[in-house]
PDB file of N, CA, C, O and CB in Angstrom:
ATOM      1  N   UNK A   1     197.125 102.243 115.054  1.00  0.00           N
ATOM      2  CA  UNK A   1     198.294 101.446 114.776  1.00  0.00           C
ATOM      3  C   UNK A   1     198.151 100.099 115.487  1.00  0.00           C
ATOM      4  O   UNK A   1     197.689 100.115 116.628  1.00  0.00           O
ATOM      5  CB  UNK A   1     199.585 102.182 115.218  1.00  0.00           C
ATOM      6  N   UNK A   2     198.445  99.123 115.020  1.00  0.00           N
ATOM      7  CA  UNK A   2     198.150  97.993 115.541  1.00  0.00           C
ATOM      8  C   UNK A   2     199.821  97.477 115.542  1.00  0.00           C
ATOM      9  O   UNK A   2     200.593  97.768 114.629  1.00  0.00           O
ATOM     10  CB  UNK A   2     196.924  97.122 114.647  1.00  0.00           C
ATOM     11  N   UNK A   3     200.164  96.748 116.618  1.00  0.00           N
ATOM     12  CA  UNK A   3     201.748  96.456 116.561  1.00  0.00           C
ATOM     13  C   UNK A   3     201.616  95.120 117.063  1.00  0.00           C
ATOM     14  O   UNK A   3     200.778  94.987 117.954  1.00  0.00           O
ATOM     15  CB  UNK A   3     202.848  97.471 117.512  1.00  0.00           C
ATOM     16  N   UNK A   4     202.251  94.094 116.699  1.00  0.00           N
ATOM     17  CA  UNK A   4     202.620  92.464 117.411  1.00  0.00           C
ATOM     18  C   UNK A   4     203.935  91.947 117.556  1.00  0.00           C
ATOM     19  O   UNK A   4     204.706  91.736 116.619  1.00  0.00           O
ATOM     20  CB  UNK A   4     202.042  91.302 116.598  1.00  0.00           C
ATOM     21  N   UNK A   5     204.277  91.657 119.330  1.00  0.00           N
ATOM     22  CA  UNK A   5     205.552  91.107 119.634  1.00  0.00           C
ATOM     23  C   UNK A   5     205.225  89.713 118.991  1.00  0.00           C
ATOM     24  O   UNK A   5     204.013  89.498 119.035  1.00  0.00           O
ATOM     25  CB  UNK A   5     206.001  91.129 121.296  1.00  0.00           C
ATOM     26  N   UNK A   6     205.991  88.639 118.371  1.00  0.00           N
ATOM     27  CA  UNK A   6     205.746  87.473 118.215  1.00  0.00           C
ATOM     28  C   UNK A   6     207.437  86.894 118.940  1.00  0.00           C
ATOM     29  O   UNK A   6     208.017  86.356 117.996  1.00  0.00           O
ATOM     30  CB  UNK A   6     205.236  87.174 116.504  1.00  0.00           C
ATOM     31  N   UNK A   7     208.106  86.851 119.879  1.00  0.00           N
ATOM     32  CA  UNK A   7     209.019  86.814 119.896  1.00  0.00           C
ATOM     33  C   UNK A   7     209.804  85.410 120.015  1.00  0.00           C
ATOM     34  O   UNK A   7     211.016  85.220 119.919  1.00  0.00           O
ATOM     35  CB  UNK A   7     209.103  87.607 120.571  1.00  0.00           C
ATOM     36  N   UNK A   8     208.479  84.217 120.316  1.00  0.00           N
ATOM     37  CA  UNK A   8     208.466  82.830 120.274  1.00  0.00           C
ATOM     38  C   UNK A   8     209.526  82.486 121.409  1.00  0.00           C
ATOM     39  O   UNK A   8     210.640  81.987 121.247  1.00  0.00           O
ATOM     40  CB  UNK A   8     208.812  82.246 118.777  1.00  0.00           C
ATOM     41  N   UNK A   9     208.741  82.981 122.936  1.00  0.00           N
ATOM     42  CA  UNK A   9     209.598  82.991 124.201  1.00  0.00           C
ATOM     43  C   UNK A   9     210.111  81.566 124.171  1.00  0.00           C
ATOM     44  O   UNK A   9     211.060  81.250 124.889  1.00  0.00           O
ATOM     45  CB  UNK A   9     208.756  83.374 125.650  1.00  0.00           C
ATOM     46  N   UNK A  10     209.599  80.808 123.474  1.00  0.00           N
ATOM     47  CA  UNK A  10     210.327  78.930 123.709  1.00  0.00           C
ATOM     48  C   UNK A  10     211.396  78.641 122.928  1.00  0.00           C
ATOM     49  O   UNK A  10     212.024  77.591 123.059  1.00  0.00           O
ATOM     50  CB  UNK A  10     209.268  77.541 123.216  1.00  0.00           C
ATOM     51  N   UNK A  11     211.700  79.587 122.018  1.00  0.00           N
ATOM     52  CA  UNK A  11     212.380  78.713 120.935  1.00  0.00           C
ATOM     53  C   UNK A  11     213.335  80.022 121.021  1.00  0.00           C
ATOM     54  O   UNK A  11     213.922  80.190 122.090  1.00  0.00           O
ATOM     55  CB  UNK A  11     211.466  78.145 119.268  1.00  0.00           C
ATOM     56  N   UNK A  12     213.621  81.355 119.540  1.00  0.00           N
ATOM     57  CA  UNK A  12     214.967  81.383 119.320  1.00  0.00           C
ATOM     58  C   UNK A  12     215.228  82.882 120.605  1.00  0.00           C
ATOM     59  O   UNK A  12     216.309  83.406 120.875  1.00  0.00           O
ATOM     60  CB  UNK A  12     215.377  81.629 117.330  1.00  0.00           C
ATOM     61  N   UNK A  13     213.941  83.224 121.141  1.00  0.00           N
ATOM     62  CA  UNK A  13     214.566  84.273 121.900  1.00  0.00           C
ATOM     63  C   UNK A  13     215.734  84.037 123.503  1.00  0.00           C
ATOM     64  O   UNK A  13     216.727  84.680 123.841  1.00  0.00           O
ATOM     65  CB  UNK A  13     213.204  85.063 122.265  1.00  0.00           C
ATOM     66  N   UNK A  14     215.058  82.877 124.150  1.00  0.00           N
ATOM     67  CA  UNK A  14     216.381  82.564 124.957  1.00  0.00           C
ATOM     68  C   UNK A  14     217.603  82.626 124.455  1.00  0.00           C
ATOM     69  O   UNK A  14     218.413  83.360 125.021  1.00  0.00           O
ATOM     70  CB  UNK A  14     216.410  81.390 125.415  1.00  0.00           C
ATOM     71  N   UNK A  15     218.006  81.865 123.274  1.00  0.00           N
ATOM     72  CA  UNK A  15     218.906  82.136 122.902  1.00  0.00           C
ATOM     73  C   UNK A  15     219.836  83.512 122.290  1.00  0.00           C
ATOM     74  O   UNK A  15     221.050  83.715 122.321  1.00  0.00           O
ATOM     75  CB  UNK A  15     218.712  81.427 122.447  1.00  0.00           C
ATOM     76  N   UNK A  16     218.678  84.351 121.723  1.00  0.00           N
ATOM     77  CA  UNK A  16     219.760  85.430 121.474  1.00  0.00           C
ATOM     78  C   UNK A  16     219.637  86.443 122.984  1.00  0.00           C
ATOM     79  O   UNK A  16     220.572  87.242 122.940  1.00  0.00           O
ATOM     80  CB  UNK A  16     219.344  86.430 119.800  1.00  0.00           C
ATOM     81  N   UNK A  17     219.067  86.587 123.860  1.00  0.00           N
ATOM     82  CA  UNK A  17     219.234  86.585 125.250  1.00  0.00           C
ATOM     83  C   UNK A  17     220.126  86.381 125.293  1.00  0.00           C
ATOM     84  O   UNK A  17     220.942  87.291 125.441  1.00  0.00           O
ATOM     85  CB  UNK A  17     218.680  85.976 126.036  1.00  0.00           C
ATOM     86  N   UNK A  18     220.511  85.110 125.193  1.00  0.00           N
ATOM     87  CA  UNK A  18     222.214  84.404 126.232  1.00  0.00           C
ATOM     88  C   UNK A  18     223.614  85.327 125.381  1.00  0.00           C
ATOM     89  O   UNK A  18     224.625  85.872 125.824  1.00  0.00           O
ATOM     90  CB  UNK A  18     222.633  81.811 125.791  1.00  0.00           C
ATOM     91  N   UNK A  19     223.022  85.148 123.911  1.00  0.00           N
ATOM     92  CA  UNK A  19     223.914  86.253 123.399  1.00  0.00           C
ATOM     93  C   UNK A  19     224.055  87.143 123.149  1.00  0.00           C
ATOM     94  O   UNK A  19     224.648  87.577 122.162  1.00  0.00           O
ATOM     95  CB  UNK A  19     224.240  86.312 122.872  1.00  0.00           C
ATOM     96  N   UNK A  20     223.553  87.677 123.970  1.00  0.00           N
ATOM     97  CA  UNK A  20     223.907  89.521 124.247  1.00  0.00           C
ATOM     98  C   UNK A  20     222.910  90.063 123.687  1.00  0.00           C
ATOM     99  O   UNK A  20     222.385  90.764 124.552  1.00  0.00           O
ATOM    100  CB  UNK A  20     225.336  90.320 123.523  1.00  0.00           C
ATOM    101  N   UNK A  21     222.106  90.178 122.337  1.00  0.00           N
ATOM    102  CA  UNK A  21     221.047  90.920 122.100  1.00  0.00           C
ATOM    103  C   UNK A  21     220.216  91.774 123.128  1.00  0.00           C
ATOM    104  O   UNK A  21     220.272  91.526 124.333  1.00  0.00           O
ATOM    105  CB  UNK A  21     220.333  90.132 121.576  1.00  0.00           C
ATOM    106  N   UNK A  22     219.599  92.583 122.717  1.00  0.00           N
ATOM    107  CA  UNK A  22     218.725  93.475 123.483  1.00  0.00           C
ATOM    108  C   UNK A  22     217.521  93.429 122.805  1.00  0.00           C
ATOM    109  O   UNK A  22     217.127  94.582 122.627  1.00  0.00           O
ATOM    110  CB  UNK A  22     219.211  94.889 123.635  1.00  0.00           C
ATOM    111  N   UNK A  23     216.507  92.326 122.192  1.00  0.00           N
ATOM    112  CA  UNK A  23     215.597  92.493 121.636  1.00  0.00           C
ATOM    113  C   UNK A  23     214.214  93.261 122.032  1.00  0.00           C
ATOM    114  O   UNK A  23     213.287  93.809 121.436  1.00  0.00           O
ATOM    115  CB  UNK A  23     215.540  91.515 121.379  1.00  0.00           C
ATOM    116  N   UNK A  24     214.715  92.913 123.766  1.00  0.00           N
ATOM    117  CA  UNK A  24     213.386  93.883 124.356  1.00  0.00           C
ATOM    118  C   UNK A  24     213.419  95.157 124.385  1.00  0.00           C
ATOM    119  O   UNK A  24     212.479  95.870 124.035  1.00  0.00           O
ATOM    120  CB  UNK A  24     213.036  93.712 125.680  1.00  0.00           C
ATOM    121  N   UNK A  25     214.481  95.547 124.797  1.00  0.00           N
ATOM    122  CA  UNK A  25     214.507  96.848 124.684  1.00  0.00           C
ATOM    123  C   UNK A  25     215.105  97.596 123.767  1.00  0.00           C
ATOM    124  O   UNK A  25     215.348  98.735 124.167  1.00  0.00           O
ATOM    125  CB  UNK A  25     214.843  97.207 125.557  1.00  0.00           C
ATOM    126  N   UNK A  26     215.551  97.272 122.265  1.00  0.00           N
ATOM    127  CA  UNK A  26     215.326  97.379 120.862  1.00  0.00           C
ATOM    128  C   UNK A  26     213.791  97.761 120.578  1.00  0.00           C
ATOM    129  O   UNK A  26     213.557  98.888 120.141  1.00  0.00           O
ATOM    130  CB  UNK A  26     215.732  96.016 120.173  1.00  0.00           C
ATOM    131  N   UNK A  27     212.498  96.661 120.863  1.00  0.00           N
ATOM    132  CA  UNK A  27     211.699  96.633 120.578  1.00  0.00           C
ATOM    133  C   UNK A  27     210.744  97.439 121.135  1.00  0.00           C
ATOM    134  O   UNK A  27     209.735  97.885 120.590  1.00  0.00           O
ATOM    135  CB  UNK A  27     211.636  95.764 120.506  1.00  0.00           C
ATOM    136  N   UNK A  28     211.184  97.620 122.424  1.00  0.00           N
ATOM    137  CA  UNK A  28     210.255  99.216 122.820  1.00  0.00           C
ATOM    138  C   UNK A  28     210.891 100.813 122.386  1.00  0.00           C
ATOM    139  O   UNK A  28     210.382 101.934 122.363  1.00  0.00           O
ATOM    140  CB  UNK A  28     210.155  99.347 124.734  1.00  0.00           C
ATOM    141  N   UNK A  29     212.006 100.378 122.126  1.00  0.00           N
ATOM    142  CA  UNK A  29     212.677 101.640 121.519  1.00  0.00           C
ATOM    143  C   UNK A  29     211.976 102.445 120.294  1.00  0.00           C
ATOM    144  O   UNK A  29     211.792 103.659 120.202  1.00  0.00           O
ATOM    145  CB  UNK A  29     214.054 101.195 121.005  1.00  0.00           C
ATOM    146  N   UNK A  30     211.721 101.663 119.605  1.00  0.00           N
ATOM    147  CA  UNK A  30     210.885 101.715 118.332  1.00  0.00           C
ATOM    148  C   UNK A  30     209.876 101.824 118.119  1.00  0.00           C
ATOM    149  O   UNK A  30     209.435 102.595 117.267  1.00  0.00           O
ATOM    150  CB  UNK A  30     210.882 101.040 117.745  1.00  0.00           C
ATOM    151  N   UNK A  31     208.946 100.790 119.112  1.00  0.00           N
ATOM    152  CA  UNK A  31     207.687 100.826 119.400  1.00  0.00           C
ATOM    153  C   UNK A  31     207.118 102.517 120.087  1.00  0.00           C
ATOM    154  O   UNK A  31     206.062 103.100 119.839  1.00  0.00           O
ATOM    155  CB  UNK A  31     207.550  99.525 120.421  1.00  0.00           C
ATOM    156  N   UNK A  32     208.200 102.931 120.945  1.00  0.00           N
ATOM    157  CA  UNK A  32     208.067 104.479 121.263  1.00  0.00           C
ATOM    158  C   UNK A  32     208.553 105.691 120.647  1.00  0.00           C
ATOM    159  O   UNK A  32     208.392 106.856 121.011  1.00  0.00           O
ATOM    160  CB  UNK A  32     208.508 104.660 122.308  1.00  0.00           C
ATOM    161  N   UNK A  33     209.368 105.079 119.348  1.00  0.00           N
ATOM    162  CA  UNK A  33     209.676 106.453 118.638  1.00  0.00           C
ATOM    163  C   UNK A  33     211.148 106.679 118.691  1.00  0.00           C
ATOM    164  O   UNK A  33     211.766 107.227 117.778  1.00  0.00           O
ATOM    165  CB  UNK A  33     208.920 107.729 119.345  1.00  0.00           C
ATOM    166  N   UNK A  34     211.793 106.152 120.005  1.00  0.00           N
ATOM    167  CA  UNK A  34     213.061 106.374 119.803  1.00  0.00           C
ATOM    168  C   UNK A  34     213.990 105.523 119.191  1.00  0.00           C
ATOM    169  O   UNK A  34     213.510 104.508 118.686  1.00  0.00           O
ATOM    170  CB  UNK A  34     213.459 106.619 120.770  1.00  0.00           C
ATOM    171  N   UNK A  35     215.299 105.696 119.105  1.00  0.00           N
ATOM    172  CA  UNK A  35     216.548 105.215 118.254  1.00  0.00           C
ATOM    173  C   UNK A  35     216.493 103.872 118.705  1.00  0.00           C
ATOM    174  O   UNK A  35     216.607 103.598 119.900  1.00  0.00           O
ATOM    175  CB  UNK A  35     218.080 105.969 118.519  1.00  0.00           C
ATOM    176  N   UNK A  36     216.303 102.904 117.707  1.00  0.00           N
ATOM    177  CA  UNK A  36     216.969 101.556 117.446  1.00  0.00           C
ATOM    178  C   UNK A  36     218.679 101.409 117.311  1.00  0.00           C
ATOM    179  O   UNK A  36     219.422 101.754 116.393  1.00  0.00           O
ATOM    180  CB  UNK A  36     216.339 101.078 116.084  1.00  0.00           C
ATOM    181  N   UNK A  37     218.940 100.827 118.465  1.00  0.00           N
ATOM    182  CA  UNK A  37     220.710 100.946 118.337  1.00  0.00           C
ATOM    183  C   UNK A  37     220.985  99.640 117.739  1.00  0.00           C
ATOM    184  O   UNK A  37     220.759  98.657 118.445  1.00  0.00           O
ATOM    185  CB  UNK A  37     221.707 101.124 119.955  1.00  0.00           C
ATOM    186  N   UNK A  38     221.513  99.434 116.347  1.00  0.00           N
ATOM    187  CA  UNK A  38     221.335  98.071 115.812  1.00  0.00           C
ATOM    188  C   UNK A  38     222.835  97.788 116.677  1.00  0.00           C
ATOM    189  O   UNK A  38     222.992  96.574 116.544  1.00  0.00           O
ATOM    190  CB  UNK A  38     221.197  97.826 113.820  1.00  0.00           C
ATOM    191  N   UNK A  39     223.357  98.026 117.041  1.00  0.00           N
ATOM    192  CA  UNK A  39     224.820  97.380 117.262  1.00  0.00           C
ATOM    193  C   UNK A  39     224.559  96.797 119.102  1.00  0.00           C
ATOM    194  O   UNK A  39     225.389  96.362 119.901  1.00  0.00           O
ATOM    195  CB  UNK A  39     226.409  98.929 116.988  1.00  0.00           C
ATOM    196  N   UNK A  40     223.028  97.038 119.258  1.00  0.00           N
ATOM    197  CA  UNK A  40     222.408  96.129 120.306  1.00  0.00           C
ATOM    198  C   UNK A  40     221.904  94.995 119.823  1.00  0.00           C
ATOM    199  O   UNK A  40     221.184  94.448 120.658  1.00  0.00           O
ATOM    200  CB  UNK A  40     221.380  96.708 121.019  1.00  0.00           C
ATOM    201  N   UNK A  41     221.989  94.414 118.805  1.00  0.00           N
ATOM    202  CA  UNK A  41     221.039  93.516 118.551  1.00  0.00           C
ATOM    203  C   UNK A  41     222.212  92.333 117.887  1.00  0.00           C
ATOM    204  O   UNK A  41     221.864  91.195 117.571  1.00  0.00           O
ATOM    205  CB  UNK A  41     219.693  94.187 117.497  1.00  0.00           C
ATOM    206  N   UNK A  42     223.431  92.769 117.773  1.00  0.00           N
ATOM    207  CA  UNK A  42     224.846  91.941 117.569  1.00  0.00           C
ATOM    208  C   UNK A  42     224.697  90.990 118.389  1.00  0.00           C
ATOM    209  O   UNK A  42     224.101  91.400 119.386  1.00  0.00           O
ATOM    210  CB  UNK A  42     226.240  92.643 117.867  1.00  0.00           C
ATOM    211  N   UNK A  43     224.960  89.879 118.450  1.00  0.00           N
ATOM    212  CA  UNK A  43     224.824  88.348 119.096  1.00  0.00           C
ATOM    213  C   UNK A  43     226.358  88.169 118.843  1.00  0.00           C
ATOM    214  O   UNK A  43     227.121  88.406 117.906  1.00  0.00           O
ATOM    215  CB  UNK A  43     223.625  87.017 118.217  1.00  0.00           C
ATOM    216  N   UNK A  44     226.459  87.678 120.019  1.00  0.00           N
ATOM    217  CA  UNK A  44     227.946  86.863 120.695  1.00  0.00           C
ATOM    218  C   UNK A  44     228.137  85.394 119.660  1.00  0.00           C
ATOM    219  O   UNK A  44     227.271  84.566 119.943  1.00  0.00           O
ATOM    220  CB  UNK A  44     227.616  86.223 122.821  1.00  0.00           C
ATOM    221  N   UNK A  45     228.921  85.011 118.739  1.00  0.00           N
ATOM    222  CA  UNK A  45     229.426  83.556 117.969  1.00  0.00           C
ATOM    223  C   UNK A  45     229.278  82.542 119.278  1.00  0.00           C
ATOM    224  O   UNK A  45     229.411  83.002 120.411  1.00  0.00           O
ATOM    225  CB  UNK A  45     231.357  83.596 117.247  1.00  0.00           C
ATOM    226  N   UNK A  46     228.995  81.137 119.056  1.00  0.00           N
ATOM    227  CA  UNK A  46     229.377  80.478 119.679  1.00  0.00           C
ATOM    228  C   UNK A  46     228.744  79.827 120.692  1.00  0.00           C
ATOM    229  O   UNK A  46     229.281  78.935 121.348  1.00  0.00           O
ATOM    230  CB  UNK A  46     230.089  80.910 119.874  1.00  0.00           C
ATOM    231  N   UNK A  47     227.140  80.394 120.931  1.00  0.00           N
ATOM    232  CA  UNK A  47     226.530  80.188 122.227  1.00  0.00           C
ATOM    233  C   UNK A  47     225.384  79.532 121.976  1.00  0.00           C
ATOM    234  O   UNK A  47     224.669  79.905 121.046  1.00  0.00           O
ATOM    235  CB  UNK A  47     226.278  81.380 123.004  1.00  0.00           C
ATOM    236  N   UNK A  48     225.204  78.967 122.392  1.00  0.00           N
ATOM    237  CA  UNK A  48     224.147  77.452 122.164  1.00  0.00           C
ATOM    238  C   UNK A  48     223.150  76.921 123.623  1.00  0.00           C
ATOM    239  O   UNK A  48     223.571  76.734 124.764  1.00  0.00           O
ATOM    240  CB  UNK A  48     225.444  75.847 121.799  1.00  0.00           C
ATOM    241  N   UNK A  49     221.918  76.791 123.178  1.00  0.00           N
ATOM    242  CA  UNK A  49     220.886  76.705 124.479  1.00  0.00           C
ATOM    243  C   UNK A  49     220.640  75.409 123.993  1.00  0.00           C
ATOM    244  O   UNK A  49     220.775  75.342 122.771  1.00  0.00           O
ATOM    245  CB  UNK A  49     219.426  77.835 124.712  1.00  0.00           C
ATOM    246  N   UNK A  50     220.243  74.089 124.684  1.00  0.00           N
ATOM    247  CA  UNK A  50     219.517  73.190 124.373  1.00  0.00           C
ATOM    248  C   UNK A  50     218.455  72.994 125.391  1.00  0.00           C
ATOM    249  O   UNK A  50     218.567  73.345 126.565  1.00  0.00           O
ATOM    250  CB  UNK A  50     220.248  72.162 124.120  1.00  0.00           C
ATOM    251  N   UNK A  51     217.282  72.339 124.805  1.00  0.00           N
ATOM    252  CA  UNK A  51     215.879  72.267 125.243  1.00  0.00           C
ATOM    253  C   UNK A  51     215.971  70.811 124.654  1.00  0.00           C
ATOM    254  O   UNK A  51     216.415  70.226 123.666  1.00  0.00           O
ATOM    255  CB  UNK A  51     214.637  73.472 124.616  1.00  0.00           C
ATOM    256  N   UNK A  52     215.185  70.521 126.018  1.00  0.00           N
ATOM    257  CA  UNK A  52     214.662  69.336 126.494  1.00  0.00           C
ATOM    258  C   UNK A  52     213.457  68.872 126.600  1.00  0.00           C
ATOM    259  O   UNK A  52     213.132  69.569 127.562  1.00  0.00           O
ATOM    260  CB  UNK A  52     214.961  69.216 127.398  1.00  0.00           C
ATOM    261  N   UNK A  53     212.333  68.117 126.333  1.00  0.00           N
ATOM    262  CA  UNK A  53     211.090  68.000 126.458  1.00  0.00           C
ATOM    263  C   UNK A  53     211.084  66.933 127.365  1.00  0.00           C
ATOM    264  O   UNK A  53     211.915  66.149 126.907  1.00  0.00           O
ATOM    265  CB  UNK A  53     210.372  67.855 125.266  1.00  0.00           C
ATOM    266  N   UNK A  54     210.558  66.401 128.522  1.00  0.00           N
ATOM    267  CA  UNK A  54     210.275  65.050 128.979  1.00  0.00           C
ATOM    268  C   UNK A  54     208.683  64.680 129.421  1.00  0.00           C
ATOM    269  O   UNK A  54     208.141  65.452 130.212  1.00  0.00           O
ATOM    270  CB  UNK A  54     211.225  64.833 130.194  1.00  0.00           C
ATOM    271  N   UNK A  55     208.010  63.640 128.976  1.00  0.00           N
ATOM    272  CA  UNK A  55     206.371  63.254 129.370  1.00  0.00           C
ATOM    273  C   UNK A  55     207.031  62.383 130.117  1.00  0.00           C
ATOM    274  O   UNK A  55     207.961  61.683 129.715  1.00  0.00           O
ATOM    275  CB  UNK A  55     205.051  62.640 128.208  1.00  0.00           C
ATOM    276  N   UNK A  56     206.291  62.402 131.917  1.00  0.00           N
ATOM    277  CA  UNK A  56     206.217  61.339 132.562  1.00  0.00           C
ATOM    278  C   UNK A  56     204.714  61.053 132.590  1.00  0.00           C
ATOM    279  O   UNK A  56     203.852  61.918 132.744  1.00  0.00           O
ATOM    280  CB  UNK A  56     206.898  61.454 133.833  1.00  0.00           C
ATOM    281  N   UNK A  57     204.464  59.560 132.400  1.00  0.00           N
ATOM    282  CA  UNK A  57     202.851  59.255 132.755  1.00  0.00           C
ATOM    283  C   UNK A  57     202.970  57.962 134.071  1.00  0.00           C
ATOM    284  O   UNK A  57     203.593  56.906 134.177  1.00  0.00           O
ATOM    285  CB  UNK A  57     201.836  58.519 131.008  1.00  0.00           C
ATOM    286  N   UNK A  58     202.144  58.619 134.813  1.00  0.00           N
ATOM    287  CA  UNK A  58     201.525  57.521 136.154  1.00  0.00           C
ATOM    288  C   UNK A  58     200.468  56.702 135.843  1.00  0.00           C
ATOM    289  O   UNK A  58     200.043  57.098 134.758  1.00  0.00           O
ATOM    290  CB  UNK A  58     200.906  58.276 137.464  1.00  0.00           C
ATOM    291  N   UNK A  59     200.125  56.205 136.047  1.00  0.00           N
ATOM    292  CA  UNK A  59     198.853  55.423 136.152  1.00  0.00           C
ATOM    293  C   UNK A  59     198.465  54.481 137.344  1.00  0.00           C
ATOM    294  O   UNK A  59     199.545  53.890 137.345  1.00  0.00           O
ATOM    295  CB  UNK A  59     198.825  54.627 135.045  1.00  0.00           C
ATOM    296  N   UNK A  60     197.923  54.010 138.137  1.00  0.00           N
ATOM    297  CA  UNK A  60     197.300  53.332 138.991  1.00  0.00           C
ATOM    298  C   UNK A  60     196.707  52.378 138.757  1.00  0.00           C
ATOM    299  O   UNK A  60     195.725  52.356 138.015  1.00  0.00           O
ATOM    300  CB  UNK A  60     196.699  53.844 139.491  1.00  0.00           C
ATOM    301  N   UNK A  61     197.272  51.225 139.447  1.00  0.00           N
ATOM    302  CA  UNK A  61     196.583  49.939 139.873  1.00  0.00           C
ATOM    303  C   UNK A  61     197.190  49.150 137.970  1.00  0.00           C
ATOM    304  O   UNK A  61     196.454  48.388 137.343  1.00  0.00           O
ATOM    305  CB  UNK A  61     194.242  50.248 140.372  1.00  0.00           C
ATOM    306  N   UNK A  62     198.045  49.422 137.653  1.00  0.00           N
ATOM    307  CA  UNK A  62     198.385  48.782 136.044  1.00  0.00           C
ATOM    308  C   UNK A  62     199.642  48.414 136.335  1.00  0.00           C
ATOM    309  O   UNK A  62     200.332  49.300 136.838  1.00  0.00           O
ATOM    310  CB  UNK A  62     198.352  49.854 134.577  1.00  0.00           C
ATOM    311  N   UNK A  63     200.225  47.194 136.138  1.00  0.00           N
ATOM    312  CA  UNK A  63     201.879  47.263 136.806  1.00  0.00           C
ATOM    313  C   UNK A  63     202.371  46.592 135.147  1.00  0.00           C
ATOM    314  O   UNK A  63     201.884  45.703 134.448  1.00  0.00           O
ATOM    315  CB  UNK A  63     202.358  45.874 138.749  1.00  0.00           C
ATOM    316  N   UNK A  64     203.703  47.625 134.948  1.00  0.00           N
ATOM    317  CA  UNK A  64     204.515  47.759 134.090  1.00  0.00           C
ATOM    318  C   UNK A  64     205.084  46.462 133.863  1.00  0.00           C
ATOM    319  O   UNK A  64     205.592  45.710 134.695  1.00  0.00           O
ATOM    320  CB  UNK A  64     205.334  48.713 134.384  1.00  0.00           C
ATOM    321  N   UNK A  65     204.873  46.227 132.121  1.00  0.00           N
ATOM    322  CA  UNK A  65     205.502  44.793 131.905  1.00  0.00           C
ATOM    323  C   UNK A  65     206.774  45.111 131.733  1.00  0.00           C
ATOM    324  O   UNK A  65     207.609  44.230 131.531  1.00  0.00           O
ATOM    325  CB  UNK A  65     204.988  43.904 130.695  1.00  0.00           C
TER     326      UNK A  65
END
């Protein structure tokens, strides 16, 4: 049996985290045979993560016009 988490830790899993989901331990539930409780995997309305990216670059001996 070959099995793959893809759960894309950057993007939508924080978020259903914050809303209550249980995707991890949904996902070993299953992965071991036992009961998937879908009424774990219900997400809270309303809850919103934002992500931020910022590049700082240094450089030496170059002075900023």
């Amino acid at each position: 049996m070959i099995t793959e988490a893809n759960a894309r830790f950057d993007d939508g899993f924080p978020t259903a985290e914050a809303a209550g989901t249980d995707l991890i331990g949904q996902f070993l539930s299953g992965l071991f045979g036992r009961r998937v409780e879908h009424d774990r995997l219900r997400y809270k309305d309303n809850v919103c993560l934002t992500k931020t990216y910022e590049t700082l670059a240094v450089t030496e001996g170059i002075a900023p016009r």
